[in-house]
KOLBAZA-185065 format. One record per residue: z, x, y of N, C-alpha, C, O, CB in turn. Coordinates in steps of 0.001 Angstrom, whole numbers, plus 500000, padded with zeros to 6 digits. Atoms other than C-alpha are relative to their C-alpha. Glycine has a CB too. Example, Ala and Ser with C-alpha at 12.3 -4.5 7.8 and 13.67 -1.06 7.14 Angstrom:
// residues 2
500000500890498810507800512300495500500000500900501200500665501936501181501246499008500027499940499180498810507140513670498940500730499230501090500899499739502198498585500414500462
// end
This chain:
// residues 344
500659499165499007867238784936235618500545501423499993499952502466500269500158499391501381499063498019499897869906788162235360499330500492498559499204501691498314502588500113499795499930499398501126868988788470232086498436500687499731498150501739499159500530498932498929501511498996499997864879788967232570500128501069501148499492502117501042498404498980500396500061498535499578865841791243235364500383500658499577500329501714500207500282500398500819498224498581500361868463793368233695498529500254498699498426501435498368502826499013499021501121499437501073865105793471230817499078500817500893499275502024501035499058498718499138500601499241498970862467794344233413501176501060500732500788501093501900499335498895501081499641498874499159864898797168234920500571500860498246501068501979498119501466499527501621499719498766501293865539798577231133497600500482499523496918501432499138501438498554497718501609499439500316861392798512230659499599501072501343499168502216501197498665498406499968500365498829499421860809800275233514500861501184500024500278502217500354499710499730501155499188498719500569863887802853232665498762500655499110497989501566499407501577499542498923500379499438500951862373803249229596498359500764500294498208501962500054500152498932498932501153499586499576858577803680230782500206501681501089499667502786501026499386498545500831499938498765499241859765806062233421500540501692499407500254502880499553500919499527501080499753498305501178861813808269230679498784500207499519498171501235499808501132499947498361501303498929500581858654808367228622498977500832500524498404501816500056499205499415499381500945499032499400856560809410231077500226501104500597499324501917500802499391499546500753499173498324499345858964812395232726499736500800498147499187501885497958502728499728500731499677499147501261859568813169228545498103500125499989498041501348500120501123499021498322501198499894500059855671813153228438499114501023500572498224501667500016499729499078500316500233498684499492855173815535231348500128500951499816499382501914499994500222500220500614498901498144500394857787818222230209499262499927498902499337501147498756502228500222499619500444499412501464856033818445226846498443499731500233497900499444499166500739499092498442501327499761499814852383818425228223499454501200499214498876501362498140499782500155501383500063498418501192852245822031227328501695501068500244502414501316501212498081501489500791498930499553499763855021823900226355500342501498499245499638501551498237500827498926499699500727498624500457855362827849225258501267500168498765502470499985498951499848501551501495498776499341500699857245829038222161500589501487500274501815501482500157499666500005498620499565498925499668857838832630223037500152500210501725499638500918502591499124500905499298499847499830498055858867832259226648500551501257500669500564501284501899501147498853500685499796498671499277860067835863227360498377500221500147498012500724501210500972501336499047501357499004499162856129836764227418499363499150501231498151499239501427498444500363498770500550499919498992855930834987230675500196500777500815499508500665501830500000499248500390500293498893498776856693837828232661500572501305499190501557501762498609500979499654501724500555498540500766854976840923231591499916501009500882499583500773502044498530499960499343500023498640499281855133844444232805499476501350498875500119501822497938501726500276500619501029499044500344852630847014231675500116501206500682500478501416501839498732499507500224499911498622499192852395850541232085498280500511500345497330500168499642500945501335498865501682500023499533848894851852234050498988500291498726497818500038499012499655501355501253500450499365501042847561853079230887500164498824498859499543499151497848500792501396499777500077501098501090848182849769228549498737499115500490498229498972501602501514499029499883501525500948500376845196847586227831499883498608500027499165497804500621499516500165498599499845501507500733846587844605225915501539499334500569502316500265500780500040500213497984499138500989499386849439841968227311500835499149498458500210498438497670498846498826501130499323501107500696852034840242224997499025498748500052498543498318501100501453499673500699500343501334500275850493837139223546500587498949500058501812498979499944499702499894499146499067501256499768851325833543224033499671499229499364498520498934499045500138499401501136501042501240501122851312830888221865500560498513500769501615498611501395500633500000497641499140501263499052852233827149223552499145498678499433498127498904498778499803500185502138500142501249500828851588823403222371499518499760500750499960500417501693500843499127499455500241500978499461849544821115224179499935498446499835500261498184498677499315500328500213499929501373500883849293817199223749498640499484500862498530498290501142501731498835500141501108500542499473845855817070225517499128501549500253499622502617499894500398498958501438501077498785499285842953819762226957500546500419501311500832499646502226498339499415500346499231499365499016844425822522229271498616500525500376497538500322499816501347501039499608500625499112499060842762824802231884500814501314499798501734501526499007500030499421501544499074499356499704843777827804233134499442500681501171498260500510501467500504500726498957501070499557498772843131829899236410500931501776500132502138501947499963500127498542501974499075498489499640844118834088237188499754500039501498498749499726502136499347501696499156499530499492498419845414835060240628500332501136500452501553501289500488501000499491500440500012498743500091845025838465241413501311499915501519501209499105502441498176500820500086498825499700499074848414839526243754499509500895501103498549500865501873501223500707499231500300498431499498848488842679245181499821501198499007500780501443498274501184500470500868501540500174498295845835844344245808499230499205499032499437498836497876498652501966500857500481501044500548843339842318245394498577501129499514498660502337499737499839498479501133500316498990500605840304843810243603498711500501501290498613500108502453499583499611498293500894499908498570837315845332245609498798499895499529497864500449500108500080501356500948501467500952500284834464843548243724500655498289499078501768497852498785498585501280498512499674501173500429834127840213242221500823500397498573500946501501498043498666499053499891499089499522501133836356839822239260501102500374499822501975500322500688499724500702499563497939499709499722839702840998238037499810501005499248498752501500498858501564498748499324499754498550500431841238843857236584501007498876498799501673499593498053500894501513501416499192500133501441843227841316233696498733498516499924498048497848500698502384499627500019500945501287500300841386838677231500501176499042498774502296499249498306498075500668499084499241501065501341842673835986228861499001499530498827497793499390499020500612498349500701500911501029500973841202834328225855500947499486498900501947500045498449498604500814499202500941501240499080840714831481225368500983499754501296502197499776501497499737498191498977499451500442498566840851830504228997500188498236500216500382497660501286498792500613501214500242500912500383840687827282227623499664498866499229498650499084498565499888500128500219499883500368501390841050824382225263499600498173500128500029497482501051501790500463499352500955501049499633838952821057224818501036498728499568501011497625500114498361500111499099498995501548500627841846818600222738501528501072499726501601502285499526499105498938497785499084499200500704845448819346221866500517500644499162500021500232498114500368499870499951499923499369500768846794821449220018501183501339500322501776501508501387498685500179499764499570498502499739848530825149219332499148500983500113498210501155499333500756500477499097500978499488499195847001827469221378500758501729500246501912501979500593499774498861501536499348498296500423847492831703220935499334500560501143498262499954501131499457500935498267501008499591499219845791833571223982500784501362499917501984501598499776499645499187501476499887498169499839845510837635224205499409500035501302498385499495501720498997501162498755500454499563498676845600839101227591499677501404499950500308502219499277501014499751501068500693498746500102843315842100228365500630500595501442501307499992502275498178499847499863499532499502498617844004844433231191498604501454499691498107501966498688502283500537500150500621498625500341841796847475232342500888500834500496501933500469501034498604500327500552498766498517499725843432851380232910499977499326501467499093498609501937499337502264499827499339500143498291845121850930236607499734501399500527500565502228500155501957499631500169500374498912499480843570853836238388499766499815501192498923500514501756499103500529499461500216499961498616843761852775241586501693500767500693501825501229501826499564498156500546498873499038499147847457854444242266501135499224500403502252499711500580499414500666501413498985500518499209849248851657243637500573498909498419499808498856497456499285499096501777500646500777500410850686848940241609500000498530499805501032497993500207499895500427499319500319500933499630849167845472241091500783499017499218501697499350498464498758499978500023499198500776500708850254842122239861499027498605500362498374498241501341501721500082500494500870501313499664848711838850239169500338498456499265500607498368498067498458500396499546499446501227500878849569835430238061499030498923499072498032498470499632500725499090501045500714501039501414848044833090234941500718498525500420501911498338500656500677500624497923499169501251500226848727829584235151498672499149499276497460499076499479500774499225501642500744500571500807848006827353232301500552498499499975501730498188499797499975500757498721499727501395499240847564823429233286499395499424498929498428499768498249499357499618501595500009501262501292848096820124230868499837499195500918500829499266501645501362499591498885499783501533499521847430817044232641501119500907501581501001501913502281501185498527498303499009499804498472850143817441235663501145501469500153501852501986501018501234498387500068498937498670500586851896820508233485499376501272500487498178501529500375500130500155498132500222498700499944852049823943234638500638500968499344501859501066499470500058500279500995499209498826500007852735826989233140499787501512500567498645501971500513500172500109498847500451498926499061853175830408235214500167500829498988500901500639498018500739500336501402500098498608501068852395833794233400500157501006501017499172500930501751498409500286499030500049499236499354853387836587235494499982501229499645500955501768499118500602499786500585499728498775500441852226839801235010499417501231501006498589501134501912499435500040498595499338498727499290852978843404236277499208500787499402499201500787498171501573500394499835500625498399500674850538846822235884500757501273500970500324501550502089497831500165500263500252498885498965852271849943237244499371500718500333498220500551499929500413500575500105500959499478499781850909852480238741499970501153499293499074501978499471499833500071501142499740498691501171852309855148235815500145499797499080500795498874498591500909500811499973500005499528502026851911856185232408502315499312500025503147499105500908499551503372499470498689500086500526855512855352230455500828501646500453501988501784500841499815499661498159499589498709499686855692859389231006500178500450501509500438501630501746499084500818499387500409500223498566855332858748234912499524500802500763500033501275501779500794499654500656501508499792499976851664860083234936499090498918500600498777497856500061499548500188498628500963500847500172849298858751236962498662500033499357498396500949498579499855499729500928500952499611501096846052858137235521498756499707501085498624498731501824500072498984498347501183499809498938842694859292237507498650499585498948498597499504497721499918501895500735500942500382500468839444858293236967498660501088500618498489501076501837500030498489500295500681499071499580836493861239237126498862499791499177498816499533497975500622501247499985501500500407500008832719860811237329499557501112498723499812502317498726499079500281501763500397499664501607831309861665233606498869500149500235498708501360500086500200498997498773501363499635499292827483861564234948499461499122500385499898497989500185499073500598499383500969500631499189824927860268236776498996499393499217498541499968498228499417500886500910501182500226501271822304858156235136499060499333501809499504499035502918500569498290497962500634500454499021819001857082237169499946498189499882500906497549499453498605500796499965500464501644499335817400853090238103500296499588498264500849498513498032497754499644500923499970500547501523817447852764234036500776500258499258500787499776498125499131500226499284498440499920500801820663853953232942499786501410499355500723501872498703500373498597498602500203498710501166819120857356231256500718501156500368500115501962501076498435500553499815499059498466499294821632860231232088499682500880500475499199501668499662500643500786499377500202498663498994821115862847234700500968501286499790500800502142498922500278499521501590499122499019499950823828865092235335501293499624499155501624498440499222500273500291501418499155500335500812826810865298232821501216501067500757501009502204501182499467500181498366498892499333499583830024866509234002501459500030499308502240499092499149500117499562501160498416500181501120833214867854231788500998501075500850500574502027501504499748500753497807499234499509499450836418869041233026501220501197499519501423501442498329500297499025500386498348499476500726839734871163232477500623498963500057500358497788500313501022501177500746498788501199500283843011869872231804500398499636501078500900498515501159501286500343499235499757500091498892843537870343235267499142498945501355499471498877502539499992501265500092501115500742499733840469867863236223499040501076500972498296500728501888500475498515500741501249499198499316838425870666237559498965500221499220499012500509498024500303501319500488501492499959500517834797870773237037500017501239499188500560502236499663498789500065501222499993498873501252834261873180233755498891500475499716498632501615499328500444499572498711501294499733500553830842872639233196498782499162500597499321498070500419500101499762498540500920500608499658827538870878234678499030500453499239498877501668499114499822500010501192500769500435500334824787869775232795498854499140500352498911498310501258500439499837499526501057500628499365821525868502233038498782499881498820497689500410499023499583500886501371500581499605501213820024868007229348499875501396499033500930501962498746498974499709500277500033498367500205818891871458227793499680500847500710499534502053500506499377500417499211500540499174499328817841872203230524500302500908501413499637501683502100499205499414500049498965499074499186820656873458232787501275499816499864501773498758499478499884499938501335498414500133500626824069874042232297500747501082501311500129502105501601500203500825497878499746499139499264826401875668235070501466499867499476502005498761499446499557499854501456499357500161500500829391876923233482501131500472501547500554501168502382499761500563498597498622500006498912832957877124236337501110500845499489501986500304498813500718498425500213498929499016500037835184880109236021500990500102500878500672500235502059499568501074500009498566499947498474839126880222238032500741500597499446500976500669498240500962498584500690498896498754500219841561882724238415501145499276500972501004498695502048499396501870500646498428500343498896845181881857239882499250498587501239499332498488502463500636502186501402500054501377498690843666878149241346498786500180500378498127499147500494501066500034501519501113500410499408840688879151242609498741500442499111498851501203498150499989500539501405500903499433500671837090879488241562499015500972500523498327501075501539499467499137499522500793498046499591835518883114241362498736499956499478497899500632500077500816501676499053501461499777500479832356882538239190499635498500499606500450497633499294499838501170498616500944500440500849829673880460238022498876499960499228497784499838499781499893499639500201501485499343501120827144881154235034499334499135500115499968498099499913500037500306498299500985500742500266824085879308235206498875501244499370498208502121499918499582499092501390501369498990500904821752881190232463500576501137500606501753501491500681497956499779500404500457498696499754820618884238233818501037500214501434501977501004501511498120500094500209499515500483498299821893883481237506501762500150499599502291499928498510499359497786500645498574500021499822825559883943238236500287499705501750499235499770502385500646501573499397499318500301498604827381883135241971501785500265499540502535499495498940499558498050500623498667499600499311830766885152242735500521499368501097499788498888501961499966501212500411500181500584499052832857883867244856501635500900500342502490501003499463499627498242499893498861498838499548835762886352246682500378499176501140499666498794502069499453501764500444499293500652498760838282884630248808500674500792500221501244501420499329500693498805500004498714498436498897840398887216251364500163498962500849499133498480501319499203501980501095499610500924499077842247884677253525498929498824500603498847497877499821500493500824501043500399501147500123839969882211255177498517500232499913497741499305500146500501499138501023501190499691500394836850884015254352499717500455498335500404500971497454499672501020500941500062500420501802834855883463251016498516501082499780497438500982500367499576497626499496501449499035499886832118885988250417499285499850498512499693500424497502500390501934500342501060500472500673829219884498248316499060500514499385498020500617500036499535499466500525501036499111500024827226886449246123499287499712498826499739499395497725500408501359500078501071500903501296824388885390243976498977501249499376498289501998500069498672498429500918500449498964501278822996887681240884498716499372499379498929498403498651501281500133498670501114500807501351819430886593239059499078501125499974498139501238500762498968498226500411501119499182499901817774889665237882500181501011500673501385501247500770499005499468500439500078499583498991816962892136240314500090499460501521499759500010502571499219500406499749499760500602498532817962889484243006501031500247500326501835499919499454499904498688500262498488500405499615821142889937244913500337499726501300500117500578502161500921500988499678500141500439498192821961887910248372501891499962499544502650499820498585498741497817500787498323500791499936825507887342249569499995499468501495499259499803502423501625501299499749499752501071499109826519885052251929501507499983500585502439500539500003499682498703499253498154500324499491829977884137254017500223498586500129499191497916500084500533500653501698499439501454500255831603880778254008501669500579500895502362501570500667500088499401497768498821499659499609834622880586256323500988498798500117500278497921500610499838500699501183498965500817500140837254878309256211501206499662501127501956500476501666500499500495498941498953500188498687839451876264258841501684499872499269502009500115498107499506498229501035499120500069500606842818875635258571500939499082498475501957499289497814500254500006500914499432500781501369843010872694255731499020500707498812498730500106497778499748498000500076500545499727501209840983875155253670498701499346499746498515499072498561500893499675499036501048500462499902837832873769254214498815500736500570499299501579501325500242499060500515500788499865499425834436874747255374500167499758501525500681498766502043499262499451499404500096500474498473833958875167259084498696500758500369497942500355501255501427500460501071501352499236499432831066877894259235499504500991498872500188501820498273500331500952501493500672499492501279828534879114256673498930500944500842498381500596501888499245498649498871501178498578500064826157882387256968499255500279499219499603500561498072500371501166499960501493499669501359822898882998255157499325501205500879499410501336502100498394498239499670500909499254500034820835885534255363499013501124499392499558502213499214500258500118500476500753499503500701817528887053253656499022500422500023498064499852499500499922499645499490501287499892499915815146889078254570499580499663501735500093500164502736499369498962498830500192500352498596813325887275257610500376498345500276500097497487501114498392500356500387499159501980499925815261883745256852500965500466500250501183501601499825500266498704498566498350499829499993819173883481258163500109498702500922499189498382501674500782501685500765499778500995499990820697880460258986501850500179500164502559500870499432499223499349498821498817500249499816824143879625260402500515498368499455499571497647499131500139500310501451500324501592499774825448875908259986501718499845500187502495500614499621499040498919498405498901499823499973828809874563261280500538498477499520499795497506499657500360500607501305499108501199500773831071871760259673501370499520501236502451499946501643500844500838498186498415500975499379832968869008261753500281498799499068499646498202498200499784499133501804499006501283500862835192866452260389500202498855500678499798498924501839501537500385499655499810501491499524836122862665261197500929499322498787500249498669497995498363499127500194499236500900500442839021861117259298499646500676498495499108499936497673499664498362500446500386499693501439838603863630255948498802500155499736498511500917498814500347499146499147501794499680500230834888863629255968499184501015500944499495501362502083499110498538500266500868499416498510832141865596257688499364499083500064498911498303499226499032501348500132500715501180499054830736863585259848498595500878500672497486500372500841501301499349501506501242499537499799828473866353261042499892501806499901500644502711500264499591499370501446500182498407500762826911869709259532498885500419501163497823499798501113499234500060497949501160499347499280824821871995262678500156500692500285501310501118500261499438499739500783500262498334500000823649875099263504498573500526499990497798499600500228500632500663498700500761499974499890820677877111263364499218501230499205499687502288498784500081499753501026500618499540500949818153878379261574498438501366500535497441501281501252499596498467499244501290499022499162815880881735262152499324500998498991499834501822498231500696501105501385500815500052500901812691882247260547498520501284500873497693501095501765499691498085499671500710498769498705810868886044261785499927499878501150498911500152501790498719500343500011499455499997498578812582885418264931499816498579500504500163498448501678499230501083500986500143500693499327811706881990265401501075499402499916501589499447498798499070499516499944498479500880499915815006879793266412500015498817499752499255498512500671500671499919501224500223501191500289815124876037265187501421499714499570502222500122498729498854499774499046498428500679500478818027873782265679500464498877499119499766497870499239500608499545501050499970500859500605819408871714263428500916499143499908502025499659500051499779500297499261498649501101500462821695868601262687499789498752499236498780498051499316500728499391501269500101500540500818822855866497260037501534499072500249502674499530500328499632500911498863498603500559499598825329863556260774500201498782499160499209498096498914500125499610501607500141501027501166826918860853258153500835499203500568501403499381501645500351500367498466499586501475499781828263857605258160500957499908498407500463500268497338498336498705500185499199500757501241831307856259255451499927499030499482499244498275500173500965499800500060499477501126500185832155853607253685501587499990500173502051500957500777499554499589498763498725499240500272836038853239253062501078500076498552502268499990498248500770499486501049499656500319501672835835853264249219500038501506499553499425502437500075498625498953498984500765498165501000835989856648246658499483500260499429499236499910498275500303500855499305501379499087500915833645858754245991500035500439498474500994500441497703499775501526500677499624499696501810833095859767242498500601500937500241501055500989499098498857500352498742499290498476500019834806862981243143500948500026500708501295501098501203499262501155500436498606500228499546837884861530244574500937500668499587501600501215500468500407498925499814499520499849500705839762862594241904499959501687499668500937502426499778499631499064499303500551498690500182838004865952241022500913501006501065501037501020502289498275499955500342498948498617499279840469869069241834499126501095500007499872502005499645501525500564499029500201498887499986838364871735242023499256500256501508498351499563501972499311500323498741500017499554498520838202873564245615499604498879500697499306498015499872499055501195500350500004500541500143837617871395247618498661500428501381497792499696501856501120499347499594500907499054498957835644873957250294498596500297499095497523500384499692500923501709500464501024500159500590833283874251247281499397498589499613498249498615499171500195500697499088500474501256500448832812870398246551499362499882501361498204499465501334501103498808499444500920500600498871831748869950250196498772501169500473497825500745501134501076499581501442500599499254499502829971873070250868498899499788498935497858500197499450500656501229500305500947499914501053827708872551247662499122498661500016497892498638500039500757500226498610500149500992500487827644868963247173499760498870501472499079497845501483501217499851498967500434500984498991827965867585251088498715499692500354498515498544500751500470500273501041501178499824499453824086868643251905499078499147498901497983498854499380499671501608500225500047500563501190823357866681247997500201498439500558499816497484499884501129500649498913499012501690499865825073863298249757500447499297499693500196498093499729499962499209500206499034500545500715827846862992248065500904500603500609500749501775500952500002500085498637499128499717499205831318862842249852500776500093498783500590499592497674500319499132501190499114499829501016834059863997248153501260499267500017502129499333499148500253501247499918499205500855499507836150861442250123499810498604499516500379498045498578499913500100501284500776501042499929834382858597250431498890499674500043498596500862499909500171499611500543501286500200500403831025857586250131499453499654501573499803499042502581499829498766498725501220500235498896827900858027252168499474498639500442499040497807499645498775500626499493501434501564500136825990854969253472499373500155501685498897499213502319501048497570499713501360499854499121824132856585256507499900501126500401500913501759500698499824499208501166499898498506500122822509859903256931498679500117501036497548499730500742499861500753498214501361500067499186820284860683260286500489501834500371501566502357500083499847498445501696500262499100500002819307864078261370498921500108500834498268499141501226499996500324498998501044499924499130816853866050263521498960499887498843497941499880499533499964501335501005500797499435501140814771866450260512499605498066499101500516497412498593501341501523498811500197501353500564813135862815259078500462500155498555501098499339497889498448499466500115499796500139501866813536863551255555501470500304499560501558500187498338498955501303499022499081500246499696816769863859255840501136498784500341502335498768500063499741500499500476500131501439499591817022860282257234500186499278498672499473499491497691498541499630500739500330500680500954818422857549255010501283499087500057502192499281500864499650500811498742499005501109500016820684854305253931500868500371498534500514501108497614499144498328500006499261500295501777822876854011250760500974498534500175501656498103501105501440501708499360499184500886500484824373851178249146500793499747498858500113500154497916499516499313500053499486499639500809826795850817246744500287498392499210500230497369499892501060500974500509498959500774501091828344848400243786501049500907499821500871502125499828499367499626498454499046499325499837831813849254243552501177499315498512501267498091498415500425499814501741499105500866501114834411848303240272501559500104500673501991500470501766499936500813498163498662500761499640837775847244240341501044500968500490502221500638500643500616499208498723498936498926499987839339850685241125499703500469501410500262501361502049499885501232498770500783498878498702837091851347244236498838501336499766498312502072500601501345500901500714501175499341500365834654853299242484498525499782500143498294498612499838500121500081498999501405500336499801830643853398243173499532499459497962499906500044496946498993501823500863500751500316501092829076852048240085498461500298500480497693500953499776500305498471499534501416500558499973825935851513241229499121500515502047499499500084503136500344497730499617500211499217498618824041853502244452498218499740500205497340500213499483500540501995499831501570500225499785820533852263245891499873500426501737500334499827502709499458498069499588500521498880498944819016855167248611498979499048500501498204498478499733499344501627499374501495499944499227816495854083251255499756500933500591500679501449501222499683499122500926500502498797498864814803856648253013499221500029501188498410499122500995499322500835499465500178500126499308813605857040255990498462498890500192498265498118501130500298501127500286501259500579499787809939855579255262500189498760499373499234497985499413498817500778499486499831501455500287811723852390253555500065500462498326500762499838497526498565498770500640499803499825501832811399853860249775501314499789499046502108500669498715499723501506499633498854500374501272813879852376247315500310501057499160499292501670498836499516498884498958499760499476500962815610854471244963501080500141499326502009500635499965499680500733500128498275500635500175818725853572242472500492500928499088499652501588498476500281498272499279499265499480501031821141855215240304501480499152500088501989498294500810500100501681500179498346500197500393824654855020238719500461501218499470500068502276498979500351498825498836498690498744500562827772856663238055500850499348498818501394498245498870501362500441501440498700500053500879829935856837234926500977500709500252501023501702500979499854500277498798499207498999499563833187857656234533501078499832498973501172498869498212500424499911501511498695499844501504836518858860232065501094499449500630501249499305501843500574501825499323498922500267499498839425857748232323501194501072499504501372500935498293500203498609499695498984499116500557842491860717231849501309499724500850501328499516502064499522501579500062498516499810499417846476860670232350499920501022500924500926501383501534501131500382498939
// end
């Protein structure tokens, strides 16, 4: 009787070693320093892994911090997966890290009851400790066909606007700020004396000038037109970095008509987040256009119906608009997108 127990307590020894030795070698990695990886914002590709299995693995990614702000991730693998055992090589992808902060996310690759963790690290700087911005390249409409093209300095200020052959506005700066712009024939000066900007537009025998005045963050606060028997005031308030509302009034051979224009955010960035150039000219040009230079539009009412309207956005992994569909006041659909570069 001692002697079949003392057998039965060596079979189940033995069963229980094989099956612990069975677990630990489910899957197992030969280069085990590349489980924890650290990338600089500007790398692409991830140390590779190569690891054994003795059956069909899985695998799953876990985005850390932050998490992204559409579906999807900002790192990928391949293969994510493997049907019988074997040796198994996977390349990890990463996209540029242009969101500023930075992130981290975990891989785990599962045998039967086996795990293995992959941890990896994107900072938020170049090796040279550069961050790396991301600036709107152009606009395409509902079908992807390019609208407006936009190229920069080294400094990421707007250099040049395009619009096929058929307009081009070239961006001139002296000591930081910008003094001219050539479009063809047409030119616009632009003379800053402390917080006044005096506006003056050339085409031909045309010449208007204008004032633009500026509050204390250097911004728009009150614009002046006038031509003839048109002149027009309009004044700029703010809300958390944005205008929230552009009014004032408008007088047309004496007649007086008031006006207002008030927006709504999201709390994602605008394509022109990034974009350094003035920043009293990005909103004074481009706010009445409805495009924030902050953050993005998504509601625009006014005394004026046409004026009136919704936006919606698709957004990629950085917080960027991809993808922008306008309603207008009478319900009319209308979509575009944004591209964009990526520079140190």
């Amino acid at each position: 009787m001692k002697k079949l127990l003392l057998m039965i307590a060596l079979m189940i020894s033995v069963t229980v070693f094989m099956s612990c030795k069975k677990n630990k070698d489910n899957i197992s990695v030969e280069n085990k320093e590349a489980l924890n990886q650290t990338m600089f914002a500007d790398q692409t590709e991830g140390k590779s892994i190569t690891f054994v299995t003795t059956g069909a693995w899985t695998s799953s990614i876990t985005e850390k911090t932050p998490k992204s702000t559409k579906s999807g991730t900002w790192l990928s693998m391949n293969p994510y997966f493997g049907n019988a055992a074997g040796t198994y090589t996977i390349t990890i992808k990463l996209e540029p890290n242009a969101t500023g902060v930075e992130r981290t996310a975990l891989i785990i690759l599962t045998c039967n009851d086996t795990d293995i963790h992959i941890n990896i690290t994107q900072k938020a700087t170049t090796e040279d400790g550069e961050t790396i911005v991301k600036l709107l390249e152009a606009v395409t409409d509902g079908n992807g066909v390019l609208g407006y093209k936009y190229e920069y300095d080294n400094l990421n200020r707007i250099e040049r606007i395009s619009f096929g052959e058929t307009y081009s506005a070239k961006f001139i700066y002296n000591d930081g700020e910008l003094v001219r712009i050539e479009k063809g024939a047409e030119t616009e000066e632009y003379n800053k004396i402390g917080n006044t900007i005096t506006i003056t537009v050339k085409s031909g025998e045309y010449v208007n000038t204008s004032k633009l005045y500026l509050n204390e963050d250097n911004l728009p606060s009150k614009y002046e037109y006038e031509y003839g028997i048109l002149s027009s005031i309009k004044n700029y308030q703010y809300l958390n970095g944005n205008v929230n509302k552009i009014f004032g009034t408008q007088t047309l051979d004496g007649h007086i008509t008031e006006h207002s224009i008030e927006y709504e955010y999201d709390n994602m960035k605008s394509p022109f987040y990034n974009c350094k150039t003035p920043k009293w000219y990005m909103i004074w040009y481009f706010q009445e256009r409805n495009s924030g230079t902050l953050n993005n539009i998504i509601r625009v009412n006014g005394t004026e119906n046409y004026v009136k309207g919704d936006y919606q956005y698709e957004y990629d992994l950085d917080g960027f608009p991809t993808k922008q569909i306008y309603t207008n006041y009478v319900g009319e659909k209308f979509q575009g997108g944004f591209k964009y570069i990526i520079r140190n």
